[in-house]
N, C-alpha and C positions, 0 to 999 in steps of 0.2 A: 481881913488880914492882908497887910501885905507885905510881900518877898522883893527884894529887888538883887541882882546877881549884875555883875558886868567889867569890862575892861577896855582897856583902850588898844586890843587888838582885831585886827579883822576878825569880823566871823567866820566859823569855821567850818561853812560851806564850803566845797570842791570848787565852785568857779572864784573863792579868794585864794585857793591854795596855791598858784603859783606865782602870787605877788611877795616876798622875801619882808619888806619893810612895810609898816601901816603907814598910807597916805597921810596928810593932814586932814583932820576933820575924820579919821574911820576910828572905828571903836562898836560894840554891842552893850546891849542892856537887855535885861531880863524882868519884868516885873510881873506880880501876884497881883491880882485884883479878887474882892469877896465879890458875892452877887447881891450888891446896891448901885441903886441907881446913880449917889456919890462916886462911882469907881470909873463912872466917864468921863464926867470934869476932871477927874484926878488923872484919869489917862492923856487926856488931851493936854492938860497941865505938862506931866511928866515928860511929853514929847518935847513942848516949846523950850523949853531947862535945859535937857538933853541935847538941842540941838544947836543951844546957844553953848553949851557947854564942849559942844565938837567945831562950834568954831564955825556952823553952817550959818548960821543965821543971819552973822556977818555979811555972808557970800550972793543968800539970797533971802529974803526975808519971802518971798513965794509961798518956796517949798515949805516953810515952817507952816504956813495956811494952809496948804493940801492936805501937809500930812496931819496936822490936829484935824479938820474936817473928817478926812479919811478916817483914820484911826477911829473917829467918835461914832462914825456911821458904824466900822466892824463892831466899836464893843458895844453900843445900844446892839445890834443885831445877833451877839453873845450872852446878855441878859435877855434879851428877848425868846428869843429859838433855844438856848440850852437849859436856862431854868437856873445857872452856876453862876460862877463866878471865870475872870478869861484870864489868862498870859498876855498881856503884851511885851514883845519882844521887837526892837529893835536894832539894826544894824546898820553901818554906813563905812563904805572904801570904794576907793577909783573912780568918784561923779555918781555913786548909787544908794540911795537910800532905801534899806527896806524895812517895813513894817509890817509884823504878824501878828494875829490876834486867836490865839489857839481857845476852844473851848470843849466841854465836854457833849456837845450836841452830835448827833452824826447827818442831820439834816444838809444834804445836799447844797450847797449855795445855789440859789438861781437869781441872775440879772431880770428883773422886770423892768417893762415900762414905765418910765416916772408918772404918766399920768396928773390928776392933779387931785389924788387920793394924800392924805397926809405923813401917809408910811412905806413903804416899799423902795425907797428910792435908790438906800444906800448903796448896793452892787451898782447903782445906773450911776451912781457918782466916783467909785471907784474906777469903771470901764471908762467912764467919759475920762479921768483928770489923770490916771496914772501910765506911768508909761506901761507897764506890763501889773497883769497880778492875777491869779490863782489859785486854787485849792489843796489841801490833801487831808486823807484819812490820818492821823495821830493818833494811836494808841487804841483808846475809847473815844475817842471825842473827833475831831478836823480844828485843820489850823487854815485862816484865810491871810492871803500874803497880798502884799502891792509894792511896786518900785517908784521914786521917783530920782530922774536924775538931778543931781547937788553942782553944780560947776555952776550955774547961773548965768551958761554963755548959749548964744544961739547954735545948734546942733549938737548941743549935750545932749542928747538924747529925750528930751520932752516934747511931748504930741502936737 
């Protein structure tokens, strides 16, 4: 099944709340994913639309690669580890793009070694390419988050 929610105002995180007006290219999106393994191409999908749709893609065709990569790494790793189906949730204002991938597992995220095993990689690709990203406990389940900065210019904030 899937759900999608969204608009074309900042998210409604605390660090947008003192920005008045949405940037160009800011906006959220909400989407429902079942648990199949179609629900990652569709995510990855979902992302490249959504970001040509904010206008980013234009700006930097990059970040649209990171973030489909990224993104596909959490929700394989949300089909995998929680056994459900995930939320992807993205948002973008002020050169930030972020992408979360909520699912019902409570399994700890750990960064491994990429090694040159076939699996395990994804956190070590998240850590290596995003500027920031993180954990937290949701409800029953954890949501994993990443940022990437959207400006396309050198010291926009990308590693």
């Amino acid at each position: 099944m899937l759900q999608r929610s969204g608009s074309t105002r900042p998210h409604p995180d605390p660090h947008h709340a003192a920005y008045p007006q949405p940037p160009l290219g800011a906006g959220d999106l909400s989407v429902q994913y079942g648990p199949l393994p179609s629900s990652v191409r569709r995510a990855r999908s979902e992302v490249r639309r959504q970001l040509e749709a904010w206008g980013i893609a234009d700006r930097d065709s990059e970040v649209v690669e990171v973030a489909e990569l990224l993104v596909s790494e959490l929700a394989t790793n949300a089909l995998l580890h929680s056994g459900g189906g995930f939320r992807l949730t993205l948002s973008a204002a002020h050169g930030v793009l972020r992408c979360e991938v909520s699912d019902s597992g409570r399994r700890v995220p750990r960064v491994l070694d990429a090694g040159t095993g076939e699996s395990g990689r994804g956190l070590f690709l998240v850590e290596a390419l995003a500027l920031r990203w993180g954990w937290r406990h949701d409800g029953p389940g954890k949501s994993v988050w990443f940022e990437l900065g959207t400006c396309g210019a050198d010291g926009c904030g990308r590693r």
